[in-house]
C-alpha positions, 0 to 999 in steps of 0.5 A, spaced: 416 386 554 415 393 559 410 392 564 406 387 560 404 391 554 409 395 551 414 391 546 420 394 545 423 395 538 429 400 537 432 405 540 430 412 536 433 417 541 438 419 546 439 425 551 441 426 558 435 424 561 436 417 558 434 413 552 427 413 547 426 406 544 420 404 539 415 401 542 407 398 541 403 397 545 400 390 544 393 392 548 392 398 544 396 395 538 399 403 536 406 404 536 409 408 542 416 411 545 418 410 551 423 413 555 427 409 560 428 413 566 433 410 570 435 405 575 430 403 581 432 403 587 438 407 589 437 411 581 438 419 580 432 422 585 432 427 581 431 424 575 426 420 577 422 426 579 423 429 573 419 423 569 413 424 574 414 431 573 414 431 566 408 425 566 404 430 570 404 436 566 405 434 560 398 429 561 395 435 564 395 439 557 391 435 551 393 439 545 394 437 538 402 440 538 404 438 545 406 431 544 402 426 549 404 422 555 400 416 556 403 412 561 410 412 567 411 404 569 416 402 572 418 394 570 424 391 574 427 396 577 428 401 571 422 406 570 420 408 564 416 413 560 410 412 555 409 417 550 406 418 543 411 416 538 411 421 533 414 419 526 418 424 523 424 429 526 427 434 531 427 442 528 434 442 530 434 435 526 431 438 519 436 444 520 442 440 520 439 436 514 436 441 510 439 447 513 435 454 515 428 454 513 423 459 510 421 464 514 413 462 513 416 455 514 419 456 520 414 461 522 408 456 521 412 450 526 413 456 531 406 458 530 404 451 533 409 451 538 407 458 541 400 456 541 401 449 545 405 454 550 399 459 550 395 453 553 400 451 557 401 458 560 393 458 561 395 452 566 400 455 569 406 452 566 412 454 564 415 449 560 422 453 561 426 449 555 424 451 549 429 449 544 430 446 537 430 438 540 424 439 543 420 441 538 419 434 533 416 435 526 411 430 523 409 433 515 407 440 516 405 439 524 410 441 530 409 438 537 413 440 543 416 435 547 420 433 553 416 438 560 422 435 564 424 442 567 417 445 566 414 447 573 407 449 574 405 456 578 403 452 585 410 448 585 414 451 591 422 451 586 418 456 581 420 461 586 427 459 588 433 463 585 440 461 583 439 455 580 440 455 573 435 450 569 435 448 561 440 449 555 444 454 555 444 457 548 436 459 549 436 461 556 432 468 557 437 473 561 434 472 567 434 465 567 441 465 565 442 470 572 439 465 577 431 468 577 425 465 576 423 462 569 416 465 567 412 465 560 416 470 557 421 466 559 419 461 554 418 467 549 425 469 549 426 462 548 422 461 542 425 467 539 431 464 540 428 458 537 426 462 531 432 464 529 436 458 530 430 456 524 432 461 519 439 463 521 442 455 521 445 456 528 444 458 535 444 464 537 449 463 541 455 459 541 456 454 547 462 449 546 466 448 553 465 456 555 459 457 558 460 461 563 462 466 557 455 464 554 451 465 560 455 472 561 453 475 553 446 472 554 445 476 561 450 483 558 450 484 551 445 485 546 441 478 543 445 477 536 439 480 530 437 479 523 437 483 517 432 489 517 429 486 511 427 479 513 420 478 515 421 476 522 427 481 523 422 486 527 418 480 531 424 477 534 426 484 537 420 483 540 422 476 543 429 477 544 428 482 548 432 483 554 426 486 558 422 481 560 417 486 560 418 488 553 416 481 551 410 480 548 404 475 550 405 468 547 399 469 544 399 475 540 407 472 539 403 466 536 398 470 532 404 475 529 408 468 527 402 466 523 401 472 520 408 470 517 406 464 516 400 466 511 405 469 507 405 476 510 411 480 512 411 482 520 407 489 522 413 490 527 419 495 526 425 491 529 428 495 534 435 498 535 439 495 540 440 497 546 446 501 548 448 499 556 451 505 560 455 506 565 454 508 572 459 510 578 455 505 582 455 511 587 453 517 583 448 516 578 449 513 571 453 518 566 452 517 558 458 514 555 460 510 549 457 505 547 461 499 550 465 493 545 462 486 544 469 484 546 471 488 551 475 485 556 472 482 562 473 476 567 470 472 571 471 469 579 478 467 579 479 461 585 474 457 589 477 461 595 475 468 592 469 464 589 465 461 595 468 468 601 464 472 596 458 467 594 457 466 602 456 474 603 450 475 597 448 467 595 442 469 592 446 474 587 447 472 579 454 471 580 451 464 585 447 462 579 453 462 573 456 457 579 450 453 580 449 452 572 456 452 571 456 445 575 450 442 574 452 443 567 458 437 570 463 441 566 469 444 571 469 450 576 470 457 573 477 457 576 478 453 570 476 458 564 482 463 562 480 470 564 483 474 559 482 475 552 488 471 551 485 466 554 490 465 559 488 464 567 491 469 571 492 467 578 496 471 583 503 469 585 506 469 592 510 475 591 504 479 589 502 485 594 497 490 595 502 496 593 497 501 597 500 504 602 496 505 609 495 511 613 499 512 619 495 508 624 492 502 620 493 495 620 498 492 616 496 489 609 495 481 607 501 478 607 498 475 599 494 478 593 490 473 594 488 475 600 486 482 599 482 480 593 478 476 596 477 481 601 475 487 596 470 481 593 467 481 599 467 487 600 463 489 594 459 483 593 457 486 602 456 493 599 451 492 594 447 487 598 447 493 603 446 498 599 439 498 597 435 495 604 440 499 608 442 507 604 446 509 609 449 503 612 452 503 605 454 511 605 457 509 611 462 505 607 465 512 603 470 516 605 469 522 608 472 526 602 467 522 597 461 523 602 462 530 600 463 528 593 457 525 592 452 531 594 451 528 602 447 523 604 441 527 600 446 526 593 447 520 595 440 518 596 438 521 589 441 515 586 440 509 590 433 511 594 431 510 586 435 503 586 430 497 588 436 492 587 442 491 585 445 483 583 452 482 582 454 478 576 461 479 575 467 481 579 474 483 578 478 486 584 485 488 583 489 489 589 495 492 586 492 498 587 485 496 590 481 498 583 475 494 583 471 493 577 465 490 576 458 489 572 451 490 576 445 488 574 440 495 576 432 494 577 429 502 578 423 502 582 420 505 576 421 498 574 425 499 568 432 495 568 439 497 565 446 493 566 452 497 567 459 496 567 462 499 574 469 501 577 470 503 584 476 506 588 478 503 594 481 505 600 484 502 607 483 506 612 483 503 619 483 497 618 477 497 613 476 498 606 472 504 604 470 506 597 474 513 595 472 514 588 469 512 582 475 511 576 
């Protein structure tokens, strides 16, 4: 018996923030689930405040498709959490069972939980983890559970950075890079949900590489349905990677219903976007559609990783790392950096193979070294450049001062430019090369991710950028 009331019967689920039993509550005689939360004292604070979190926020909205909190006790030093019990299954549960759901099916339970997060949202809440095993289906009823992460408008963390939160496969890109979740954050997610209703699948596999599955969410275009499905053209509208771009959850909800009554979407589906590729220096010329598998790396050891992280900590590349070991999984010195899945890690004999003009210092003795200092460098680089323009003018050599128009062809570019987050970096001290992938915001507002390469050059001492290659 839990603080006097609550019997318990079976346990009926499991999760990283601890175990639901069934339950009655003999003073009302109803049946309830109850999470048991963690040990008291000395249990997980954070898990603790969770429950309050959840208890509070959840408690606060009374709707008919969010599942209600009823009670947060705590019996014998373990707390634990009371709940409405819903007799029936996860969404992700009857995918499993009966595979991909109709669309009006799918569109209809989804119309439910879009118009909870409308409530939701009205309140000033995010609820920041809107996935499959969130949303418990009962007959034809959908409501959604578990407001753990969410935060209201007026809770300080809403506003911190490089801290990833929620499961990964459904993450909106700019959560998946370190920013703040916010309701059209929880429009990709639903998008991501929809499509995991009607595809069978996540849109984006995990497994044990989720550095790799944050890099695609954050870099590459969402995956699509077919142009004749009837939700193919709002999930464009969803997944969109402008957060801008997204539609309002309640115009989602209205246009999810109108597919649930039997009616194909009003919406076009959208062609994917193409990313360019800027010089990082010059403004971005038109190239080629970049490859999903084109080659690419991440961060090669924690000496790398934590002298570059120290320079730029609020950068997108931090929140890949938080995620990475608040997901318990490792550090990315682990993951393989190649497309063959072999880690490439540099040798004692490995030299930078740049000579230095007359009169400067002597290169680092290892590779090593000089690619923590090229890190460094462009990770200070960008964190300059676009607070202080000419501090990062300076950083060109003379020759490419010239190359790129003065400092007013310079400016042309960068005083357009209102950040520039580093989400990933490969430098090569072989011939001090440097690639890397920047996520741009204009101050028009508009957004674009761009892959960049840059030539480096030692002169007295220091690095400087010579060139685009």
């Amino acid at each position: 018996m839990i603080a006097g009331r609550y019997r318990l019967e079976r346990e009926i689920g499991r999760g990283g923030s601890g175990t639901v039993h069934l339950a009655v509550d003999e003073v009302l005689g109803r049946p309830v689930a109850i999470k048991r939360i963690g040990l008291l004292p000395g249990s997980d604070d954070v898990e603790l405040e969770r429950a309050e979190r959840e208890a509070r926020l959840a408690a606060a909205l009374n709707h008919p498709h969010v599942v209600s909190v009823f009670d947060l006790v705590d019996e014998q030093g373990v707390r634990w959490l009371v709940m409405e019990y819903v007799d029936g299954q996860t969404l992700g549960e009857r995918v499993r069972a009966s595979g991909p759901l109709e669309p009006a099916e799918a569109a209809m339970l989804l119309a439910q939980t879009a118009d909870a997060l409308v409530e939701a949202h009205a309140r000033g809440i995010v609820h920041r983890d809107v996935k499959p095993s969130n949303i418990m289906i009962a007959g034809d009823a959908a409501k959604l559970n578990d407001f753990g992460i969410a935060r209201s408008a007026d809770d300080p963390s809403l506003t911190q950075t490089g801290l990833v939160t929620g499961s990964p496969a459904y993450l909106a890109p700019e959560v998946a890079s370190g920013s703040s979740a916010t309701p059209a954050s929880d429009v990709w997610s639903l998008g991501a949900t929809l499509y995991h209703a009607v595809t069978g699948r996540p849109p984006y596999e995990v497994g044990d590489n989720l550095i790799g599955a944050l890099y695609k969410i954050v870099h590459e275009d969402p995956p699509r349905l077919p142009d004749e499905h009837p939700v193919a053209g709002l999930l464009t509208i969803m997944m969109n990677r402008d957060a801008d771009a997204r539609w309002p959850m309640p115009r989602v909800r209205d246009e999810l219903a109108r597919v649930a009554r039997g009616e194909r979407s009003a919406v076009v589906p959208a062609a994917a976007t193409t990313a360019r590729r800027a010089t990082g220096v010059l403004p971005p010329a038109e190239v080629a559609p970049t490859t999903a598998g084109a080659r690419r790396s991440g961060p090669r050891r924690s000496g790398t990783r934590w002298g570059w992280i120290v320079a730029a900590a609020a950068m997108a590349v931090a929140a890949v790392v938080a995620a990475y070991v608040l997901a318990g999984r490792g550090t990315p010195e682990a993951l393989a950096e190649d497309d063959g899945g072999t880690p490439q890690t540099a040798t004692p004999s490995e030299t930078s193979g740049t000579s230095s003009p007359t009169g400067s210092a002597s290169p680092p003795v290892t590779a090593q070294d000089t690619r923590e200092e090229m890190d460094a460098f462009i990770t200070s680089y960008l964190a300059t450049v676009t607070t202080d323009p000419r501090a990062g003018f300076e950083q060109l050599t003379p020759e490419f001062q010239e190359a790129s128009g003065g400092y007013e062809g310079y400016l042309g570019w960068w005083g357009r430019v209102r950040s520039a987050a580093l989400a990933e970096v490969r430098s090569d001290p072989s011939d001090l090369t440097v690639g890397y992938t920047v996520d741009y915001v204009m101050e028009s507002g508009e957004r674009s991710t761009q892959q960049v390469r840059l030539q480096l050059e030692r002169r007295d001492d220091r690095l400087l950028i010579a060139g685009e290659g």
